[in-house]
Biopython code that builds the backbone (N, CA, C, O; Angstrom):
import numpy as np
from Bio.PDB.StructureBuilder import StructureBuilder

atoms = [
    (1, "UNK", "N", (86.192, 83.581, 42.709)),
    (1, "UNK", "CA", (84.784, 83.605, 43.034)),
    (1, "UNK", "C", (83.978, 83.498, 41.749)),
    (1, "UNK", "O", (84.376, 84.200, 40.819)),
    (2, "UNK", "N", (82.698, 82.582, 41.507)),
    (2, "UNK", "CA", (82.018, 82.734, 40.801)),
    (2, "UNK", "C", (81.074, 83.330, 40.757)),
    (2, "UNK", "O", (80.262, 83.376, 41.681)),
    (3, "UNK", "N", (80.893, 84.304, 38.981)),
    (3, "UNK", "CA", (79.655, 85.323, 39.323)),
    (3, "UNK", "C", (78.397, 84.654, 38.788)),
    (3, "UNK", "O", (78.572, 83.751, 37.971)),
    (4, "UNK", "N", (77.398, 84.909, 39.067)),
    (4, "UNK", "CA", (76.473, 84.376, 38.518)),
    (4, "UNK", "C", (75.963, 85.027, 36.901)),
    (4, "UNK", "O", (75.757, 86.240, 36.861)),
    (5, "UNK", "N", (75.826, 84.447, 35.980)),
    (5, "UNK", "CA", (75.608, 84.742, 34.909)),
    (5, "UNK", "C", (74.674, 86.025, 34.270)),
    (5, "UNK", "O", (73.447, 85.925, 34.277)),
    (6, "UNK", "N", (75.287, 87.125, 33.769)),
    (6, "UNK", "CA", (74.542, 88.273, 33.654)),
    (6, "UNK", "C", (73.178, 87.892, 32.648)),
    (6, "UNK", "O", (73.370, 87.221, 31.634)),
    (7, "UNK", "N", (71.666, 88.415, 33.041)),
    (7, "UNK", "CA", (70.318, 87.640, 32.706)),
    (7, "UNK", "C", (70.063, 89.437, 31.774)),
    (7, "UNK", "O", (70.145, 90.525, 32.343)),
    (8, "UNK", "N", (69.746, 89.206, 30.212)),
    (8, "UNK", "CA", (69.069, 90.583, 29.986)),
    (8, "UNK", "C", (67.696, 90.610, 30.196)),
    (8, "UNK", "O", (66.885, 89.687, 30.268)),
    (9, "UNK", "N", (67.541, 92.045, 30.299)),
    (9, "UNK", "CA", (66.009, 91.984, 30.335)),
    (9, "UNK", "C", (65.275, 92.050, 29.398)),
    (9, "UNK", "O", (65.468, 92.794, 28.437)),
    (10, "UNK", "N", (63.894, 90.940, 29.586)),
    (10, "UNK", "CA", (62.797, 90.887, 28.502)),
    (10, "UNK", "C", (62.693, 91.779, 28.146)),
    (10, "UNK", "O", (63.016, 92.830, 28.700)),
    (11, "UNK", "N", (62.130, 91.611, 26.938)),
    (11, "UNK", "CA", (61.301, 92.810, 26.295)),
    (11, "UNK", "C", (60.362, 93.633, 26.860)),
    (11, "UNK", "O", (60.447, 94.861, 26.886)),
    (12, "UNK", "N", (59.163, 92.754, 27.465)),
    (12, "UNK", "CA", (58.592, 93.468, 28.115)),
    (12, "UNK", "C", (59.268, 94.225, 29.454)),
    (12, "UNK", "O", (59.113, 95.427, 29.671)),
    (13, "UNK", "N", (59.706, 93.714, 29.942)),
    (13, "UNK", "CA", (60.446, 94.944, 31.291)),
    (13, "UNK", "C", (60.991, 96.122, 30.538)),
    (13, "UNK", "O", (60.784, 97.316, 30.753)),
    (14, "UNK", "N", (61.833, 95.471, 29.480)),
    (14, "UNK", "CA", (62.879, 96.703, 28.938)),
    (14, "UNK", "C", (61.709, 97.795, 28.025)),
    (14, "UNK", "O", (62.081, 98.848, 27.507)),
    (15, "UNK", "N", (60.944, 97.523, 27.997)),
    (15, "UNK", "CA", (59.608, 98.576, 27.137)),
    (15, "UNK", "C", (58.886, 99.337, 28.304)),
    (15, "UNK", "O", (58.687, 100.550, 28.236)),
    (16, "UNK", "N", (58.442, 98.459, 29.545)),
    (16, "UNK", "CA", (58.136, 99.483, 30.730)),
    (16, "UNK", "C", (59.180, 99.817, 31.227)),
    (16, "UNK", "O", (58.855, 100.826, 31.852)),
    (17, "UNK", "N", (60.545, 99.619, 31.431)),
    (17, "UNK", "CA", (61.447, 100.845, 31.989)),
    (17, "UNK", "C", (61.373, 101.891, 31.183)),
    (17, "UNK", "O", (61.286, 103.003, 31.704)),
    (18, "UNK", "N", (61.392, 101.772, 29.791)),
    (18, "UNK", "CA", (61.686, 102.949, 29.012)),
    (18, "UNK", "C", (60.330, 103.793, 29.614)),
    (18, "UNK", "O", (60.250, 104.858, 30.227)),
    (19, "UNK", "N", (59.589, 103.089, 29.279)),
    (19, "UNK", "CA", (58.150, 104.098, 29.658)),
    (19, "UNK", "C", (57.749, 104.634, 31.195)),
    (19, "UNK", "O", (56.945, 105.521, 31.480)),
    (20, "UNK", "N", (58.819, 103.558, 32.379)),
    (20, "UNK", "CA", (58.832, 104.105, 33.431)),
    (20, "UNK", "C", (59.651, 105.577, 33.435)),
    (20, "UNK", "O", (59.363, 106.691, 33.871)),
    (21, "UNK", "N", (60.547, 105.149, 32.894)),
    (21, "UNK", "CA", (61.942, 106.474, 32.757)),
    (21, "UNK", "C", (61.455, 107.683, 32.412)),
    (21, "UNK", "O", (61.619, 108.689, 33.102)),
    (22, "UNK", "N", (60.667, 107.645, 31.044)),
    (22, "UNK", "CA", (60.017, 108.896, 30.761)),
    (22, "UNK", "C", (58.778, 109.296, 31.298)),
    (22, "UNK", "O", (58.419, 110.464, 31.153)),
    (23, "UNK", "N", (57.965, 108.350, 31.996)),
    (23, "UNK", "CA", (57.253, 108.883, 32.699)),
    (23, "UNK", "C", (58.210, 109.816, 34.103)),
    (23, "UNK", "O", (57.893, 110.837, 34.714)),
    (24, "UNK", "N", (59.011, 109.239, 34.176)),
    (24, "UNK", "CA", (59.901, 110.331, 35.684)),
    (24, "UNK", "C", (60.780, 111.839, 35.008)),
    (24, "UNK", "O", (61.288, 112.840, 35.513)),
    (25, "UNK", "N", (60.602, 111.316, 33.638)),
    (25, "UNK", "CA", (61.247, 112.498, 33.238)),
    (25, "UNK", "C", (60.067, 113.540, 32.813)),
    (25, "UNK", "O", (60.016, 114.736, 33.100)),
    (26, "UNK", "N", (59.307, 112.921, 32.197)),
    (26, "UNK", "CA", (58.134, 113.989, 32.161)),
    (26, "UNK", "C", (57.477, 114.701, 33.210)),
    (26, "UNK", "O", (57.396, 115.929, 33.225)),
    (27, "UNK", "N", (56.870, 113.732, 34.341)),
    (27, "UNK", "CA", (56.847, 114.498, 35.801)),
    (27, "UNK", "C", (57.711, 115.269, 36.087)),
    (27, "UNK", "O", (57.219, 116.330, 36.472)),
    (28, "UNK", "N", (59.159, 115.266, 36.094)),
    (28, "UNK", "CA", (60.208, 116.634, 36.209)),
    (28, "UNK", "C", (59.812, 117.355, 35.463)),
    (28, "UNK", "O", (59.249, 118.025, 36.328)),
    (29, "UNK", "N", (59.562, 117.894, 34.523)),
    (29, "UNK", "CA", (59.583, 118.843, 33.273)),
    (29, "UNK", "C", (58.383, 119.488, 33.065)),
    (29, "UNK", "O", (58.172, 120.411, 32.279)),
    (30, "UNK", "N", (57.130, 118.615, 34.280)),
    (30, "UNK", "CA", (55.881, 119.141, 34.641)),
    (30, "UNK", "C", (55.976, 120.222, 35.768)),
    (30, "UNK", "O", (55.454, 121.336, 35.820)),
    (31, "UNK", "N", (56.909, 119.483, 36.784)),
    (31, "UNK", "CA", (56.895, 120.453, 37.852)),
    (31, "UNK", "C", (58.176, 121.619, 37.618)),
    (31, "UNK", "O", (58.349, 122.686, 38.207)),
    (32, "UNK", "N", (58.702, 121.203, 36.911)),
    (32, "UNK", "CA", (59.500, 122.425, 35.914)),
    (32, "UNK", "C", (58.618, 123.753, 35.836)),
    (32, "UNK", "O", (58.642, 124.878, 36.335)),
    (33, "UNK", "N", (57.880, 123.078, 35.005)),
    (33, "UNK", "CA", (56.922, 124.334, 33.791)),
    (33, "UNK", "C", (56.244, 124.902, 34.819)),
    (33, "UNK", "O", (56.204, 126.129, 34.920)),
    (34, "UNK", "N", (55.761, 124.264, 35.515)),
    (34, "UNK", "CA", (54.583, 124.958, 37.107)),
    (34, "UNK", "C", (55.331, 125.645, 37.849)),
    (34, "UNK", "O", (54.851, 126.685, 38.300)),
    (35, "UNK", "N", (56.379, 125.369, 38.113)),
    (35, "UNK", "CA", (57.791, 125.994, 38.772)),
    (35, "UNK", "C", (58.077, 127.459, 38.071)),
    (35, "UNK", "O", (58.654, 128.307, 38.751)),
    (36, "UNK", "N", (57.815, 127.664, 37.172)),
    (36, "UNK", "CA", (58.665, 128.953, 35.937)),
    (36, "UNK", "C", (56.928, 129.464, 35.636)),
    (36, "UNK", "O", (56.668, 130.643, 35.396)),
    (37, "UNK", "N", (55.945, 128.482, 35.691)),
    (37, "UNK", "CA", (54.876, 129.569, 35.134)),
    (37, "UNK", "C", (54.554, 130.181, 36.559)),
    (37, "UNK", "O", (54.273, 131.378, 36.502)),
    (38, "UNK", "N", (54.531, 129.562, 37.959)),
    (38, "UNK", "CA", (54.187, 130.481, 39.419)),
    (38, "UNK", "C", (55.396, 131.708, 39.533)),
    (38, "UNK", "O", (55.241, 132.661, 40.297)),
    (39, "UNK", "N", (56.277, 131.596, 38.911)),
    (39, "UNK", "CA", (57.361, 132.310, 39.259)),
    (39, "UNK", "C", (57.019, 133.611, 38.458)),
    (39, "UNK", "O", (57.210, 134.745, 38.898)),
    (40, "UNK", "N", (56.555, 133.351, 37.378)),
    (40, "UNK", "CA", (56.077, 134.456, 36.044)),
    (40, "UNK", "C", (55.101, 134.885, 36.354)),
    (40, "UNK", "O", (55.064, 136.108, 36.217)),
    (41, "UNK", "N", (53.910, 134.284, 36.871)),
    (41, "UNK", "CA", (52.895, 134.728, 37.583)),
    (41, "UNK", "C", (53.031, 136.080, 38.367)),
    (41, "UNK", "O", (52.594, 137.221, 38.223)),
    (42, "UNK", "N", (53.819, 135.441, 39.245)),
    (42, "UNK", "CA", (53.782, 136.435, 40.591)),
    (42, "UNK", "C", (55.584, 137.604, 40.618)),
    (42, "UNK", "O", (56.263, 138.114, 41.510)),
    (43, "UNK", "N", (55.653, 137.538, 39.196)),
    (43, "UNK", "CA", (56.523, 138.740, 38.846)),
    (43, "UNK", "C", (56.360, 140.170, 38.763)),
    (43, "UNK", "O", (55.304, 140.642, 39.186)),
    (44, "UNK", "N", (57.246, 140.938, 38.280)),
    (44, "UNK", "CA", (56.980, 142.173, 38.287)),
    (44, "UNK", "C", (55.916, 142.291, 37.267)),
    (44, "UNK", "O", (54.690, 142.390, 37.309)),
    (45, "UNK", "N", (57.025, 142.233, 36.114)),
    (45, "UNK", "CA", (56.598, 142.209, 34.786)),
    (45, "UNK", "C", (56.143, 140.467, 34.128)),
    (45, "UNK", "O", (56.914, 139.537, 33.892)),
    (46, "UNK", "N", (54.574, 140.521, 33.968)),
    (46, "UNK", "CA", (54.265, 139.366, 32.719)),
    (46, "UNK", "C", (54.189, 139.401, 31.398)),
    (46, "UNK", "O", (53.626, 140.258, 30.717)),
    (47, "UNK", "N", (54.649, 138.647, 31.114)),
    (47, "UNK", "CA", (54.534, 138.530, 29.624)),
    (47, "UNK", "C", (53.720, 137.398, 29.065)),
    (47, "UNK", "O", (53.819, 136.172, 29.112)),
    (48, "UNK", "N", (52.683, 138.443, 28.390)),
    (48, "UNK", "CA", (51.251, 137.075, 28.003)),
    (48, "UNK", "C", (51.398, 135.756, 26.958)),
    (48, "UNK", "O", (50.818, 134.670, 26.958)),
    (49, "UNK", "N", (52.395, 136.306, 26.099)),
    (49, "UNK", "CA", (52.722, 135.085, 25.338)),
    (49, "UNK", "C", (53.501, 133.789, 26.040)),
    (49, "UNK", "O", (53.304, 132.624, 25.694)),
    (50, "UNK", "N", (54.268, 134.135, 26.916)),
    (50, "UNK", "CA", (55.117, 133.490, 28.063)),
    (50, "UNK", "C", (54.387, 132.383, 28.721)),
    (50, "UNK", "O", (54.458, 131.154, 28.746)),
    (51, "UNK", "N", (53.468, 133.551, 29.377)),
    (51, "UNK", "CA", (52.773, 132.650, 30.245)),
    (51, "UNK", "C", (51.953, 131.829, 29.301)),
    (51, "UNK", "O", (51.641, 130.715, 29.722)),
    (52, "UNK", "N", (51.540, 132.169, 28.091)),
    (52, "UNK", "CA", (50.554, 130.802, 27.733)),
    (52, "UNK", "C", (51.351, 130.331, 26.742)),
    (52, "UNK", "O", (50.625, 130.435, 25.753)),
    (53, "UNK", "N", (52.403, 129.873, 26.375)),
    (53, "UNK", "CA", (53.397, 129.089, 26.041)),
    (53, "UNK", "C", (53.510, 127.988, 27.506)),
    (53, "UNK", "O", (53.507, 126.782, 27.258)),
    (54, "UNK", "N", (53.557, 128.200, 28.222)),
    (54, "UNK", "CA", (54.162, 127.805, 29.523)),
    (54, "UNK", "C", (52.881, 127.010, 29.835)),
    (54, "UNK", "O", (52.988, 125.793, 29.990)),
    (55, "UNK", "N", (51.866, 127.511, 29.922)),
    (55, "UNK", "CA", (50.455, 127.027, 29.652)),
    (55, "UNK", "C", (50.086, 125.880, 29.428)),
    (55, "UNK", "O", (49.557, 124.916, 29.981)),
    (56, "UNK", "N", (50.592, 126.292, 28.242)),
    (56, "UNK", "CA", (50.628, 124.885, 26.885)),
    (56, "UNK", "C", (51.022, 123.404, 27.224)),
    (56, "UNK", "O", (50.599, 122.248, 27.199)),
    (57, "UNK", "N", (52.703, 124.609, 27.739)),
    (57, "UNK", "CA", (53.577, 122.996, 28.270)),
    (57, "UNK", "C", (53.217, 122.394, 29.091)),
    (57, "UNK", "O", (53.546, 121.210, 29.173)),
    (58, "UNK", "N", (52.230, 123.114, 30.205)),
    (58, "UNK", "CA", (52.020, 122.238, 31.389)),
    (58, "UNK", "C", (50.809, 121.135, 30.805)),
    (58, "UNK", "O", (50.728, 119.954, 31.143)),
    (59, "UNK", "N", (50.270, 121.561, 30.232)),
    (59, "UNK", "CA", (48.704, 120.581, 29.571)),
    (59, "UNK", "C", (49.636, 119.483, 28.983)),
    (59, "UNK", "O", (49.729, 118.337, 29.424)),
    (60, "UNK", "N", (50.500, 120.143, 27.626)),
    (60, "UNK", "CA", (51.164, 118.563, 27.128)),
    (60, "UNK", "C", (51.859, 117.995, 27.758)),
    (60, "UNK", "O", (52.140, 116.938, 27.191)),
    (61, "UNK", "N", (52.556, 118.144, 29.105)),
    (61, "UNK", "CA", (53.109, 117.618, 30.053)),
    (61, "UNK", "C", (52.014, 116.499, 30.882)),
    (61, "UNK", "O", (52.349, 115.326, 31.050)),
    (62, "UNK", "N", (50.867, 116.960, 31.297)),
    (62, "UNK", "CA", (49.738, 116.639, 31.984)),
    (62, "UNK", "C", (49.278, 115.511, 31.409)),
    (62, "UNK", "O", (48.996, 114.487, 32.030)),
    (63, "UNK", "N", (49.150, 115.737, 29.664)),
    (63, "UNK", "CA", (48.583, 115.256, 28.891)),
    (63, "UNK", "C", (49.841, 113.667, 28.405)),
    (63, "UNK", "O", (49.174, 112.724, 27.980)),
    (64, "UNK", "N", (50.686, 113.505, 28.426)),
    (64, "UNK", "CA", (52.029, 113.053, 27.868)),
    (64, "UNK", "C", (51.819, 112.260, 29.283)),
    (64, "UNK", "O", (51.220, 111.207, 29.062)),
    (65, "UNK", "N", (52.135, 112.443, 30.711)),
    (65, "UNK", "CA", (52.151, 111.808, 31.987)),
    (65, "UNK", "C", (50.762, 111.361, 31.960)),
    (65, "UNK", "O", (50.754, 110.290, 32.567)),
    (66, "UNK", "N", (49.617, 111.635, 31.573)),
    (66, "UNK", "CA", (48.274, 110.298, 31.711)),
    (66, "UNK", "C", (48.625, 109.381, 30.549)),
    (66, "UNK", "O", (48.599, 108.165, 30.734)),
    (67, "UNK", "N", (48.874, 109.769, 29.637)),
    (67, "UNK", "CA", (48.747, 108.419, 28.779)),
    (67, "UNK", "C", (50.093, 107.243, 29.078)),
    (67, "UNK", "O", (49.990, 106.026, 28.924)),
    (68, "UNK", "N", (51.243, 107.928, 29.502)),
    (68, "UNK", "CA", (52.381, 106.946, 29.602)),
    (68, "UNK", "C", (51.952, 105.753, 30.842)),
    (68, "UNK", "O", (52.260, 104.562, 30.879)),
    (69, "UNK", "N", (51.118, 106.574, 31.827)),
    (69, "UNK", "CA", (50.639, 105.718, 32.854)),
    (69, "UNK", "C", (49.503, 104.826, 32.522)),
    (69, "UNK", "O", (49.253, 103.959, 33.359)),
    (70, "UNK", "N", (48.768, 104.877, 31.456)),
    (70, "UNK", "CA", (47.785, 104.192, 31.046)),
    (70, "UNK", "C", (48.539, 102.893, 30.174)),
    (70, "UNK", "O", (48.389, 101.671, 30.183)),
    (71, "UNK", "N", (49.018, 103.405, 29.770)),
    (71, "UNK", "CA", (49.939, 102.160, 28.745)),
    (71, "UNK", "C", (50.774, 101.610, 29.332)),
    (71, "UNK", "O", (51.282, 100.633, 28.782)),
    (72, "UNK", "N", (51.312, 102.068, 30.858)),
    (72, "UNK", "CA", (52.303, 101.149, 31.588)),
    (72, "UNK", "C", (50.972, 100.595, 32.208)),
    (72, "UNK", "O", (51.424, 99.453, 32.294)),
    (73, "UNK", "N", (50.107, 100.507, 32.550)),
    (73, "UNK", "CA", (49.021, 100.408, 33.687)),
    (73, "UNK", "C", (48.663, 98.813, 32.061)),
    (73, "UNK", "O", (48.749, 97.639, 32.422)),
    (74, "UNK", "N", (48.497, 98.966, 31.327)),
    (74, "UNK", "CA", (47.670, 98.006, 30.478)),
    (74, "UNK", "C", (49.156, 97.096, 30.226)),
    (74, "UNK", "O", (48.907, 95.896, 30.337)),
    (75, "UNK", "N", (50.091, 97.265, 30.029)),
    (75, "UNK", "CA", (51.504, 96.145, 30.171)),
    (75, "UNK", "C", (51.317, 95.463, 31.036)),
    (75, "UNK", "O", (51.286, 94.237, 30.921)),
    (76, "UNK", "N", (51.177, 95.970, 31.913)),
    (76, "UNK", "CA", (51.546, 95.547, 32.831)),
    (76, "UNK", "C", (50.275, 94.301, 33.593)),
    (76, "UNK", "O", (50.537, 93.399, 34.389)),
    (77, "UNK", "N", (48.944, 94.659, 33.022)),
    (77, "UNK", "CA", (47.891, 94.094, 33.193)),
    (77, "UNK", "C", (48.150, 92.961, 32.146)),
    (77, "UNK", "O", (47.492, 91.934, 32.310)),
    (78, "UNK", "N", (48.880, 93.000, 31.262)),
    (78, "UNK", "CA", (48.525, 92.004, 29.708)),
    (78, "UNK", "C", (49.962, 90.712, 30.512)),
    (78, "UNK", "O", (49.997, 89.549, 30.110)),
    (79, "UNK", "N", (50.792, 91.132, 31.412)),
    (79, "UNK", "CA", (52.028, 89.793, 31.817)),
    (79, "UNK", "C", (51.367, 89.676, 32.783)),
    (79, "UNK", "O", (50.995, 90.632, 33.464)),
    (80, "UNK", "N", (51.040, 88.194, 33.069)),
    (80, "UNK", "CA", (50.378, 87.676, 34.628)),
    (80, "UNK", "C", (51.425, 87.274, 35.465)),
    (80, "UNK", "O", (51.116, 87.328, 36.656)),
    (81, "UNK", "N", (52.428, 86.936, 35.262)),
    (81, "UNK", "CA", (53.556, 87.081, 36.249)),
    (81, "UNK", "C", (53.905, 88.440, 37.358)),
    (81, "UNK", "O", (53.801, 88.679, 38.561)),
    (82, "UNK", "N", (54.455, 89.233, 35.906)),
    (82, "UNK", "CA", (54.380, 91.064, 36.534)),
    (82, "UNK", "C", (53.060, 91.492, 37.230)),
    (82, "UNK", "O", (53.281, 91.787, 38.404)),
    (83, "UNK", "N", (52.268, 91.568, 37.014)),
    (83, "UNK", "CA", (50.942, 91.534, 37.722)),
    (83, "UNK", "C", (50.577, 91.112, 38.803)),
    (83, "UNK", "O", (50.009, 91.803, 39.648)),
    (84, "UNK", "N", (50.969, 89.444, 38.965)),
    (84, "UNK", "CA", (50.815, 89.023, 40.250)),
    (84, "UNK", "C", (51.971, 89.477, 41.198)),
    (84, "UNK", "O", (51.580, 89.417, 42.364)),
    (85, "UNK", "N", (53.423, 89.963, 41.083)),
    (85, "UNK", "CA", (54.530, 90.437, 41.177)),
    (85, "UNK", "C", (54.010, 91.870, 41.809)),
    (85, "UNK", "O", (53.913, 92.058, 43.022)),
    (86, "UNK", "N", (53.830, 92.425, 41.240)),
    (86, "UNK", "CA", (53.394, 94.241, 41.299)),
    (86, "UNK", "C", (52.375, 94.348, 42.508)),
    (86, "UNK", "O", (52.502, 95.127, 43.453)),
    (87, "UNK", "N", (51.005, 93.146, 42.270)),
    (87, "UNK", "CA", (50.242, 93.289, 43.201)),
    (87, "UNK", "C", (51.086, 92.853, 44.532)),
    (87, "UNK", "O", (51.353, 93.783, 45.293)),
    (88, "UNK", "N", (51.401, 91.939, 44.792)),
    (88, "UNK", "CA", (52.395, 92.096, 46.314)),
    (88, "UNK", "C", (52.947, 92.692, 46.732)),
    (88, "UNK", "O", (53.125, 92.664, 47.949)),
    (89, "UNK", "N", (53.712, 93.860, 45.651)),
    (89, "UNK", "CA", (54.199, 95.245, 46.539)),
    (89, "UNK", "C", (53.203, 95.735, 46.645)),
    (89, "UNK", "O", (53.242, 95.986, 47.849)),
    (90, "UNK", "N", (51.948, 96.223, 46.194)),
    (90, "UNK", "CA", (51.093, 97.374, 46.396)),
    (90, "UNK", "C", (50.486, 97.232, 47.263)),
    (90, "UNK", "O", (49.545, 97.952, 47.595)),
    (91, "UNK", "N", (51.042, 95.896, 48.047)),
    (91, "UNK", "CA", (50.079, 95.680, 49.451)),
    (91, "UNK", "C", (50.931, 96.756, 50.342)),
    (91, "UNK", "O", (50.530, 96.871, 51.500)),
    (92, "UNK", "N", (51.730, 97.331, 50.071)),
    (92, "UNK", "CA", (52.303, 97.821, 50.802)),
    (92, "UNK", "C", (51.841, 99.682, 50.944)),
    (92, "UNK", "O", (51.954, 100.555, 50.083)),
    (93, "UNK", "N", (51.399, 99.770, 52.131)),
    (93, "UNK", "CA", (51.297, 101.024, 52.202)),
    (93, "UNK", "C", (51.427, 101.959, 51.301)),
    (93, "UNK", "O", (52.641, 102.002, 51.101)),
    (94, "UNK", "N", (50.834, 102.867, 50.522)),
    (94, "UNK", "CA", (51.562, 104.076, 50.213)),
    (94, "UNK", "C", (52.101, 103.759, 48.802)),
    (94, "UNK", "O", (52.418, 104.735, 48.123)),
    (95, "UNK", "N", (52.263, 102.423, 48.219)),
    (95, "UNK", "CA", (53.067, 102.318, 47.206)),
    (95, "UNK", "C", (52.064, 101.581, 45.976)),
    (95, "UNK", "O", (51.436, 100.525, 46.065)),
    (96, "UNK", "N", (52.143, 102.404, 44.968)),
    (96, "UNK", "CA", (51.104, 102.320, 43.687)),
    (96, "UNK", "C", (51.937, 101.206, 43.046)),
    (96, "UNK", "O", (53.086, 100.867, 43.325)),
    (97, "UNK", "N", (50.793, 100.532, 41.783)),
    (97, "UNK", "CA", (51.104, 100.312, 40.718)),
    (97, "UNK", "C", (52.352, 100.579, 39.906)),
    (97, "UNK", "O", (53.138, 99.669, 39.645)),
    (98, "UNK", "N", (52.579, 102.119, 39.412)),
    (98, "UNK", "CA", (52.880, 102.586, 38.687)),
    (98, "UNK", "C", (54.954, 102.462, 39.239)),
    (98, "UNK", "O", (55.990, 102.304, 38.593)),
    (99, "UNK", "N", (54.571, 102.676, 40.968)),
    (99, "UNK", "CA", (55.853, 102.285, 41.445)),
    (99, "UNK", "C", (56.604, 100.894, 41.727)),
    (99, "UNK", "O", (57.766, 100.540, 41.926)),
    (100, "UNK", "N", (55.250, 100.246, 41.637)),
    (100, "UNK", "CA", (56.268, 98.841, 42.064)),
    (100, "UNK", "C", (55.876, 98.357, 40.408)),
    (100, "UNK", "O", (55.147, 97.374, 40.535)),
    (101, "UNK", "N", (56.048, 98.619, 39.099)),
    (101, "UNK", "CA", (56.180, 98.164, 37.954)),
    (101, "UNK", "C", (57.727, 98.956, 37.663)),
    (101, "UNK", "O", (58.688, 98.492, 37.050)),
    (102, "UNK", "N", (57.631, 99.960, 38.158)),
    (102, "UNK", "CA", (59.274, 100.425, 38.048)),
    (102, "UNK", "C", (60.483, 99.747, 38.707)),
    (102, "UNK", "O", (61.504, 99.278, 38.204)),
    (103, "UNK", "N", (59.966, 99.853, 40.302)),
    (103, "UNK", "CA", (60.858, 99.670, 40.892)),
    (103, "UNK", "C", (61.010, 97.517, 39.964)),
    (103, "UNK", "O", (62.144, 97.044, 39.894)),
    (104, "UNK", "N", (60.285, 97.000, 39.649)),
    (104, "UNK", "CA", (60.399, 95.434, 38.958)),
    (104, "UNK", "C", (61.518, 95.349, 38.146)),
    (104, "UNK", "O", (62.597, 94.774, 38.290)),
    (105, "UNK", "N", (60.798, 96.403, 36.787)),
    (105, "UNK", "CA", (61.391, 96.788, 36.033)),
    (105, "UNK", "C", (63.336, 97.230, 35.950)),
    (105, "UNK", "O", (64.140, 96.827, 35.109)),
    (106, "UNK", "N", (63.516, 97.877, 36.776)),
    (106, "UNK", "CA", (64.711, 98.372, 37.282)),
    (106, "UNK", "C", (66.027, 97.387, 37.782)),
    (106, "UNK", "O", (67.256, 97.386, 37.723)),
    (107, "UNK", "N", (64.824, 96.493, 38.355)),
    (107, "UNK", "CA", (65.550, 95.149, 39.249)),
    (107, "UNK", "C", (65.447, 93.797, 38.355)),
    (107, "UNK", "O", (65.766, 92.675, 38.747)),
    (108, "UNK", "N", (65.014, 94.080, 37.273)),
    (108, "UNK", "CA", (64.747, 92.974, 35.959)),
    (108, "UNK", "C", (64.268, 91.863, 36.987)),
    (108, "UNK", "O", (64.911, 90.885, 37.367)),
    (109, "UNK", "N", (62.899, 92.275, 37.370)),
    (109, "UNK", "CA", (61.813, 91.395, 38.485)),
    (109, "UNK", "C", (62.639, 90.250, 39.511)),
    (109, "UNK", "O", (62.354, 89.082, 39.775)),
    (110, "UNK", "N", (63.846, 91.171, 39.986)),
    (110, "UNK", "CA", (64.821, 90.655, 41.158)),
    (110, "UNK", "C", (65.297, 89.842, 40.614)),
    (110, "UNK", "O", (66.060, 89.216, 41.348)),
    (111, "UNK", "N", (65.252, 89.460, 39.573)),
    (111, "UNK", "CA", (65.682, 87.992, 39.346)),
    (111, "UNK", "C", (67.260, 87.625, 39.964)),
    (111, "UNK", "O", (67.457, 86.686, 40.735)),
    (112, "UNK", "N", (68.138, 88.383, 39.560)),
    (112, "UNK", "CA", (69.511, 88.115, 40.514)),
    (112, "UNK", "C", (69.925, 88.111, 41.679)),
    (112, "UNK", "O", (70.987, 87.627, 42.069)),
    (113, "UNK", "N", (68.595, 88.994, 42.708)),
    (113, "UNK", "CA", (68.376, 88.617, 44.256)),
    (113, "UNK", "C", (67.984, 87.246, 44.552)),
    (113, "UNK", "O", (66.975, 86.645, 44.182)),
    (114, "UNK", "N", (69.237, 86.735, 45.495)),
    (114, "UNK", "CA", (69.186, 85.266, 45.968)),
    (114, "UNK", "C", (68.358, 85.400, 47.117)),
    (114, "UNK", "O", (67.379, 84.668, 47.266)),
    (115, "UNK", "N", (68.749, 86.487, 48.141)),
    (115, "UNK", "CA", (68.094, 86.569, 49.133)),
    (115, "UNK", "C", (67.478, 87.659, 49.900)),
    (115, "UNK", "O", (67.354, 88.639, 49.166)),
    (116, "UNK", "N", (66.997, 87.898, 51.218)),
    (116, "UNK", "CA", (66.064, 89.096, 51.355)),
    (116, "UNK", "C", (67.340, 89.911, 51.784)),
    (116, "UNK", "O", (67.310, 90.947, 51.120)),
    (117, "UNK", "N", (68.190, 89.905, 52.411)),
    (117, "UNK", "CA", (69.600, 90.834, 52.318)),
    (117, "UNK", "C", (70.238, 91.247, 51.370)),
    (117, "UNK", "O", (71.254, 91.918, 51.553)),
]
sb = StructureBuilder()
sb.init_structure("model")
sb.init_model(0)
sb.init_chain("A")
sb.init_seg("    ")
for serial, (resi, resn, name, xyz) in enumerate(atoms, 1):
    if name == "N":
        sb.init_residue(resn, " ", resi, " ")
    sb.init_atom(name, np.array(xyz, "f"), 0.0, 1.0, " ", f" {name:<3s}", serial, name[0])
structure = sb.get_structure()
């Protein structure tokens, strides 16, 4: 059987996955910190340095997840291919920008899908 020839991905895809990736890893590590600061909250014992350490993290978390989305949001605006690409999923119900530049990204913009199966 012949395979079809393995295609790498551009630069640009391979720069928004990275920035998709850590944007999903930073959202974990947001709802982490919110996770451990409600838990500390509503403990026996608080501890004030704790909680505003924890504080902290959630802002640079907050802060770290707007800008990664702003800079995938302007990539993604600067390739008119990906763009016109992205906008046809987002016709879809429910599904942002930010997800159908990943889900592209991921699939190195389908390119090795022959067909809709």
């Amino acid at each position: 059987r012949s395979l079809p020839a393995w295609q790498p991905t551009s630069l640009q895809y391979r720069e928004l996955l990275d920035l998709c990736r850590e944007l999903s890893s930073v959202k974990k590590d947001l709802v982490r910190a919110k996770c451990r600061l409600h838990a500390m909250e509503h403990s026996w014992h608080r501890n004030a340095r704790v909680t505003a350490l924890k504080t902290g993290q959630i802002e640079f978390y907050t802060w770290a997840a707007e800008e990664i989305e702003i800079e995938i949001k302007i990539l993604a605006e600067e390739d008119r291919v990906l763009k016109e690409k992205a906008d046809r999923r987002t016709k879809v119900k429910g599904l942002g920008l930010i997800t159908a530049v990943a889900v592209l990204c991921e699939t190195n913009g389908f390119r090795l899908f022959n067909n809709i199966r």
